[in-house]
C-alpha positions in Angstrom: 0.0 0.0 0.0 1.6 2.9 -1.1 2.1 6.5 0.7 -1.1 7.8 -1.6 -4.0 5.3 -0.3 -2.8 5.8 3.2 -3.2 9.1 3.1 -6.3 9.3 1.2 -7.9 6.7 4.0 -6.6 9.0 6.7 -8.6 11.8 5.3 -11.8 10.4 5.5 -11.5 10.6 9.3 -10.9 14.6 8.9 -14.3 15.9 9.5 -14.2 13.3 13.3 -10.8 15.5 14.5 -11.3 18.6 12.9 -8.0 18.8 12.3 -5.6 17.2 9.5 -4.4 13.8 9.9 -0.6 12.8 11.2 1.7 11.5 9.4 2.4 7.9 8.8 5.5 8.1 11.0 4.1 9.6 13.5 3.3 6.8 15.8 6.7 6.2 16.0 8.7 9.1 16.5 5.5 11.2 18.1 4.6 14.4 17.7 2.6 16.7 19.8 0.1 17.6 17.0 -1.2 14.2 17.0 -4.7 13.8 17.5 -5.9 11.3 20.6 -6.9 8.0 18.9 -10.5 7.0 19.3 -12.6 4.2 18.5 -16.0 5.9 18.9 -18.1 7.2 15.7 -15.4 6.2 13.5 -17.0 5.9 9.3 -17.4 2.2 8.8 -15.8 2.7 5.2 -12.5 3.7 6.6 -9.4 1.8 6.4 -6.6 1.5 8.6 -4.8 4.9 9.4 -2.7 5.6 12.8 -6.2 7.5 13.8 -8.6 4.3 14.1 -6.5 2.0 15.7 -9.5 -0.5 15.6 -9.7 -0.9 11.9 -5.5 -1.7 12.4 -4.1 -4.9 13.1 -5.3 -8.4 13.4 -8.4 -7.4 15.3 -9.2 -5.0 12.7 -9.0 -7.4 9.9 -11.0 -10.4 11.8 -12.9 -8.6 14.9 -14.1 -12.5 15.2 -11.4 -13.7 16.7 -11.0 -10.9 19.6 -11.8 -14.1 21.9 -8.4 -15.7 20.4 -6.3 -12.6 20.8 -7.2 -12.4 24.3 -6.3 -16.1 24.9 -2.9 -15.8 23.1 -2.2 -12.7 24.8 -2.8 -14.5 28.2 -1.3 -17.5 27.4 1.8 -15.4 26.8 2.0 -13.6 30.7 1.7 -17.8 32.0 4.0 -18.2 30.2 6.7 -15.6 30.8 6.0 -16.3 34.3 6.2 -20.3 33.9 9.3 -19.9 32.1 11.3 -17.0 33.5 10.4 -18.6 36.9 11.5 -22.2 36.4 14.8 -20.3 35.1 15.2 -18.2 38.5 14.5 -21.6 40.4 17.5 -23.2 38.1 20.0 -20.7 38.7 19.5 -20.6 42.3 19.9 -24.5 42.5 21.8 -25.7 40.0 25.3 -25.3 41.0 27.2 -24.4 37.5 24.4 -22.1 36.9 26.0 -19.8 39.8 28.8 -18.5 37.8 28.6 -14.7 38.2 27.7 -14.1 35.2 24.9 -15.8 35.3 23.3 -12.5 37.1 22.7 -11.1 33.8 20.8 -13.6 32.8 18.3 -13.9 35.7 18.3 -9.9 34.9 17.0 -11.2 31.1 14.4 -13.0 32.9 13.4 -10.4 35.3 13.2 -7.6 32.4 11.3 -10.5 30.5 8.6 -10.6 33.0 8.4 -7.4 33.6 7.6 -6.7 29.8 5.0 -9.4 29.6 3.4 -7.4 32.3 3.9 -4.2 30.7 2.0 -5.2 27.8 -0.2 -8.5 28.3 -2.4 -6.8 30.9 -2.9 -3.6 29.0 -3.7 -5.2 25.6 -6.0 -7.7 27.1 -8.0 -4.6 28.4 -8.0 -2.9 25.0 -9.2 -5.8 23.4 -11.7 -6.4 25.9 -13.3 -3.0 25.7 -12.0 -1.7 22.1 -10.8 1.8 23.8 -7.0 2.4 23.5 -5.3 2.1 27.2 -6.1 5.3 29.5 -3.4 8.1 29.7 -1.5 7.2 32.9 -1.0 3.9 32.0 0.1 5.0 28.7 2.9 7.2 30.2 3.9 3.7 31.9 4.0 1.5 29.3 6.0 4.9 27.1 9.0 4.7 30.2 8.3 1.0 30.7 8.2 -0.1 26.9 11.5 0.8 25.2 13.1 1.1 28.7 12.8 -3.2 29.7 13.8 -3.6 26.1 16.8 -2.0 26.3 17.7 -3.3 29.7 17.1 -6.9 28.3 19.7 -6.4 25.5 21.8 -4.3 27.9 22.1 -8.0 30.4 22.3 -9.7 27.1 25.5 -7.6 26.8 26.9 -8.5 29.8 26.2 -11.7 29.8 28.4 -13.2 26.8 30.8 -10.1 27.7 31.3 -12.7 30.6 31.2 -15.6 28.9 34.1 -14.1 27.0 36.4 -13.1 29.8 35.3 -16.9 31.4 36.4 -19.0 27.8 39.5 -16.8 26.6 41.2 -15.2 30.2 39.9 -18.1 32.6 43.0 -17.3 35.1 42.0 -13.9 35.4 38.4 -13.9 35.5 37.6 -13.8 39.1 39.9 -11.4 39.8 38.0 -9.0 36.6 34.6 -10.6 36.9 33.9 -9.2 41.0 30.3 -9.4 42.4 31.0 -5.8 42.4 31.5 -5.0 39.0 28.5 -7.0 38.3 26.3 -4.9 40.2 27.6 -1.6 39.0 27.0 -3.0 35.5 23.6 -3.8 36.3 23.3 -0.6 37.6 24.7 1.6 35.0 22.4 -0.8 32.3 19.3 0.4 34.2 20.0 4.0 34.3 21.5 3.8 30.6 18.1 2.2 29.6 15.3 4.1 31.0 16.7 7.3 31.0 15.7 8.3 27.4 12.5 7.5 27.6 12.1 8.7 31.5 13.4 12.2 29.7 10.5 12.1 27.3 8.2 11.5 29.3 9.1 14.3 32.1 9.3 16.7 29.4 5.9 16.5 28.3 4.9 15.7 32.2 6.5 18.9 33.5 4.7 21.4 30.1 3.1 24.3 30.9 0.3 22.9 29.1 -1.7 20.1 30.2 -0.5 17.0 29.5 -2.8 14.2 27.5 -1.7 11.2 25.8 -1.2 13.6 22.8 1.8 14.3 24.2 3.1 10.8 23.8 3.4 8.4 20.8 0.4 6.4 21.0 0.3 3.0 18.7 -2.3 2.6 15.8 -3.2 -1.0 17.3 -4.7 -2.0 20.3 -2.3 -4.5 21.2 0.8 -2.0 20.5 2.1 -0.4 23.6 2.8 3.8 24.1 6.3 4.3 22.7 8.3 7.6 23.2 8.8 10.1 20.3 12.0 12.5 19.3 14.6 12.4 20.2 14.5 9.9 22.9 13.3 7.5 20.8 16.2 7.3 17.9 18.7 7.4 21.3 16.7 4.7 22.6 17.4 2.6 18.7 21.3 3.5 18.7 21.4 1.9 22.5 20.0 -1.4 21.2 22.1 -1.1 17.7 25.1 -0.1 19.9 24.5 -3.4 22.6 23.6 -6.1 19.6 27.6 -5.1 18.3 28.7 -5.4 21.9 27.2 -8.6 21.6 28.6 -10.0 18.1 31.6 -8.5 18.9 31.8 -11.0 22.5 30.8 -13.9 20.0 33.1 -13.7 17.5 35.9 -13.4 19.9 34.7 -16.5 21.8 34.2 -18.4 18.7 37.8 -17.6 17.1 40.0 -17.2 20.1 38.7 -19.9 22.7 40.2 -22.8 21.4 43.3 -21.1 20.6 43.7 -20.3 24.1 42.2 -24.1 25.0 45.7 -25.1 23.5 47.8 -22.4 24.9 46.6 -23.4 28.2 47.0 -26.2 27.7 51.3 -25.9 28.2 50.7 -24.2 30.8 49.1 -26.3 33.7 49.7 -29.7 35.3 48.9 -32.6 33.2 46.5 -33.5 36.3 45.4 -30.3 36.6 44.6 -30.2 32.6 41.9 -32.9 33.0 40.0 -30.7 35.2 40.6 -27.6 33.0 39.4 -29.5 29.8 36.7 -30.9 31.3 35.6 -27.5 32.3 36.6 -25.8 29.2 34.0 -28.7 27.0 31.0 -27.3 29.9 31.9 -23.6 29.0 31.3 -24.4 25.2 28.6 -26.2 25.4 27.2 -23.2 27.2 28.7 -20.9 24.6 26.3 -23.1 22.2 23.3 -22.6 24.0 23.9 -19.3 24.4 24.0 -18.8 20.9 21.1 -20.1 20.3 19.6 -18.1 22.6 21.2 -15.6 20.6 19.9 -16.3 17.8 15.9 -16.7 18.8 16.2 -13.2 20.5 17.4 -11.9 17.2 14.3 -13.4 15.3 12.4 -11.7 18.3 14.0 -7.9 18.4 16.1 -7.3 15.3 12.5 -6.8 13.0 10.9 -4.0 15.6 14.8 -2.5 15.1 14.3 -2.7 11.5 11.1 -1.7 11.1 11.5 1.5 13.2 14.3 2.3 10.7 12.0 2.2 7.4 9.4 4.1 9.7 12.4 6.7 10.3 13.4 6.8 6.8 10.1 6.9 5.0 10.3 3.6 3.8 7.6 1.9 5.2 4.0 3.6 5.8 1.4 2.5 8.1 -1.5 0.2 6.4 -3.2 -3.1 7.1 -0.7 -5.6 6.4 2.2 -3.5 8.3 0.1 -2.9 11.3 -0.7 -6.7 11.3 3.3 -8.0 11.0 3.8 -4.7 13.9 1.3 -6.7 16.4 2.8 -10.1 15.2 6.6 -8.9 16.3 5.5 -6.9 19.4 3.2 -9.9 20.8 6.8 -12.1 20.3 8.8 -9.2 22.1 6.1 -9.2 24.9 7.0 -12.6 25.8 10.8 -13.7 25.1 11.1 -16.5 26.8 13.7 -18.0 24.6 16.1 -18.3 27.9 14.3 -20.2 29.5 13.0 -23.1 26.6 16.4 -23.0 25.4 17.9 -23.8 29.2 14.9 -26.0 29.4 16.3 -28.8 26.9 19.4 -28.6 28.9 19.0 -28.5 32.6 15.2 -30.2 32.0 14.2 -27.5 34.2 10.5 -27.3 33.1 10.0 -31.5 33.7 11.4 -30.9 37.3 9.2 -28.1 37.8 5.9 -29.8 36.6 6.8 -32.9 38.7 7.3 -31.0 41.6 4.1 -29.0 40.9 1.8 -32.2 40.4 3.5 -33.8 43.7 2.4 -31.2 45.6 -1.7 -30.9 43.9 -1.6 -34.9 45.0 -0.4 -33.7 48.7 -2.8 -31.3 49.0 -5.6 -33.9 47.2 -4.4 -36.4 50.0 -4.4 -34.6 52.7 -8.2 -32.7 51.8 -8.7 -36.4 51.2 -7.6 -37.1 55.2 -9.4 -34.6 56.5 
């Protein structure tokens, strides 16, 4: 659909604001001028434009299956808290899950609930009542949003960066790797994450005029969370760019330099202290593996809302049916990326022991309601 029936669709809704339409980008990047979304009174000839967010998305092109959406978007929160939960329990009993490093990665799960709650909830309610989300919790879900995204790929960071100094500098790694550092890193990844959007939001918090969700960039679907506008939100894109390179950058260095220094080590320990060092070296790269293909599943889930805010940025890419529908297809995926914890799953069989213990304690509670 090209930049001309877009606009053309968009103007049929003129004489409901009053006032011209936005532009295509504008869900994106925000702008002030941009009228509130509604659902109410909207012409029933109208396509999808970023100013009838009901007519957008999958809901717009099968209202019939709003009792489907709701389910899916359910059975994603139970599931982000299933599986970011069994992999909290693993790494605080599974003893070669306690590397330090590892801190990043219940982080991952942490920001990973956090998001599901972010937008699960909210899109359920939208769905539910076909109104876009009320203003405060839109403010929320703006600083919330972008902010647990970032902080995701910010632990995703530090966690091969560790895996790195673990594989290639073993001998110095606890002396570099402290508990220390690892909490100021957390710390700094925080504030590096939600300050942009934080900043928006303040800005248009703090106006002189009174603040609506005009003021912030709110999504042409339902099911699309509040995002931030310029220029937090392009900082917000360079962070993520920036922390994906951090994190090919760990990779490749694992990949080509770990068994180069496997061997170099090698000459330099003990032939009975080797045994132990190779054995621990094969466990190391076996989790480099399954790291990457955590790696690789969290690409699939965040690289194509990267890429398609570029084209939005750049003009490229317009809002219209089939875009809004792929837009709610990739944000539903990012609500929920529980790739950690299926991938650690296969390995540690962390959702079998958490089921078994779950069903052995429903048949002590059956028995002893049974007893009474």
């Amino acid at each position: 659909m090209n930049i001309e029936v877009v606009t053309e669709a968009a103007n049929t809704t003129t004489w409901f604001f009053e006032t011209e339409p936005p532009d295509a980008t504008g869900w994106f990047f925000g702008t002030e001028a941009t009228p509130v979304p509604t659902t109410g009174g909207l012409p029933p000839a109208a396509g999808c434009t970023l100013t009838e967010p009901t007519r957008c998305g999958i809901y717009g092109a099968a209202p019939f299956l709003q009792p489907l959406l709701i389910l899916i978007w359910l059975g994603f929160l139970l599931w982000s808290f299933f599986g970011n939960g069994c992999l909290l329990a693993a790494m605080g009993t599974t003893m070669d899950m306690e590397e330090g490093g590892n801190y990043f990665l219940a982080g991952m799960a942490v920001a990973d609930i956090l998001l599901s709650l972010v937008h699960a909830p909210a899109s359920i309610s939208s769905l539910v009542s076909g109104e876009l989300t009320t203003e405060g919790w839109c403010k929320v879900q703006a600083v919330l949003s972008p902010g647990l995204v970032n902080l995701s790929m910010s632990f995703m960071a530090g966690l091969w960066y560790c895996r790195y100094r673990y594989i290639v500098h073993p001998f110095s790694y606890q002396a570099t790797v402290t508990t220390r550092r690892i909490a100021v890193a957390m710390v700094m990844s925080v504030v590096i994450s939600f300050l942009p959007p934080a900043i928006f939001v303040l800005r248009h918090t703090t106006a002189s005029d009174v603040t609506t969700v005009v003021n912030i960039a709110h999504p042409p679907v339902l099911t699309i969370p509040c995002n931030v506008g310029v220029p937090e939100r392009p900082v917000s894109l360079f962070v993520d760019i920036f922390l994906f390179g951090v994190c090919t950058f760990c990779i490749v260095r694992v990949l080509l330099e770990a068994r180069k220094h496997h061997v170099q080590i090698a000459n330099q320990v003990p032939a009975q202290a080797w045994a132990e060092q190779d054995n621990a070296f094969k466990v190391q790269i076996k989790i480099v593996y399954t790291h990457l293909i955590t790696l690789a599943v969290n690409c699939l889930t965040w690289l194509p809302i990267l890429i398609i805010g570029g084209m939005f940025s750049s003009g490229a890419l317009t809002m219209g049916n089939a875009t809004s529908v792929w837009l709610e297809f990739f944000f539903l995926d990012v609500s929920s990326t529980f790739s950690d914890s299926v991938v650690f799953a296969f390995r540690y069989e962390i959702y079998r022991k958490a089921l078994r213990q779950l069903v052995r304690k429903v048949r002590q509670l059956i028995d002893e309601y049974r007893g009474d």
